[in-house]
C-alpha angles and dihedrals in degrees: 000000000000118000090255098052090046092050088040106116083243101068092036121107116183114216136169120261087251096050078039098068089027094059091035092052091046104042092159094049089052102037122176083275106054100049094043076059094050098046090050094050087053099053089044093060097043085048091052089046084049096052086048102054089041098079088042095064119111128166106278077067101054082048093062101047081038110051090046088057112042108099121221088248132078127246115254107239107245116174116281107245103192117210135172107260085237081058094045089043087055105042092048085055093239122169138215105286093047077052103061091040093052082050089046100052094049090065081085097039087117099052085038089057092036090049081051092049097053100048085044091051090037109022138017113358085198096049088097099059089045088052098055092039088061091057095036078059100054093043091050095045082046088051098053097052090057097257110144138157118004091356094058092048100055084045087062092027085063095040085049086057089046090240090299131142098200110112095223098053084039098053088046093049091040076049096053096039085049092051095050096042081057093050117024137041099251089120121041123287108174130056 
């Protein structure tokens, strides 16, 4: 296996210092198979948790995600490439797991739109664009460090939850990161 396949989000597994030197010091009671399943096992139930809190968000939610991520700059206006969210999926190299969350969280991309428009309407008409330049840079910082692909979207994924593992906080962050990689450029859109 070469270094980058081995590094690729695909073939990681995050353990605790403690599993870590439980599952290194046993390798034939924790063969390839059994930690892919784990693994597995592990994303399916975060993705069920995410799917429950979805329908729960409302937007004190989306303030709180929010609010921790506008900048106090505002976005440069780029032109607006629209793809299909299956095109964007693909030319960001995402699998199959970025994928359902990006399917999952926008679930919410109305209430998402509707909670912009109101702080835009009530409150702050440049919240938008600070919001986006927060996670423009994110993506940017992300992008100079090599992350890419699926890598790059559970690190946003992670700054959009504010670092919480909390599932509330989480499905309104995954909402607010799918409706902008519908609407904006944060992510690429053009090969």
């Amino acid at each position: 296996m070469s270094d980058k396949d081995r590094n690729a989000f695909a073939n990681l597994l995050l353990l605790c210092a403690a599993c870590h030197r439980l599952v290194d010091g046993q390798p034939d009671d924790y063969p390839d198979e059994t930690l892919r399943a784990i693994k597995l096992h592990h994303l399916d139930w975060v993705d069920r948790n995410l799917e429950n809190e979805m329908s729960d968000i409302r937007f004190p939610e989306l303030e709180v995600v929010c609010r921790r991520i506008i900048s106090s700059e505002l976005a440069d206006s780029t032109a607006f490439n629209s793809l299909a969210p299956q095109d964007k999926i693909s030319l960001n190299d995402l699998g199959p797991s970025s994928a359902k969350k990006v399917t999952i969280g926008l679930m919410q991309a109305p209430l998402v739109a509707n909670y912009l428009q109101s702080m835009v309407t009530h409150v702050d008409p440049d919240f938008p664009p600070r919001l986006i330049s927060g996670f423009r840079q994110e993506y940017d910082k992300h992008r100079r460090t090599g992350a890419k692909g699926d890598g790059l979207f559970v690190l946003l994924e992670h700054f959009a939850a504010g670092g919480s593992a909390d599932f509330e906080r989480h499905a309104a962050g995954l909402a607010v990161l799918a409706h902008l990689f519908q609407v904006c450029d944060i992510f690429e859109t053009t090969p």
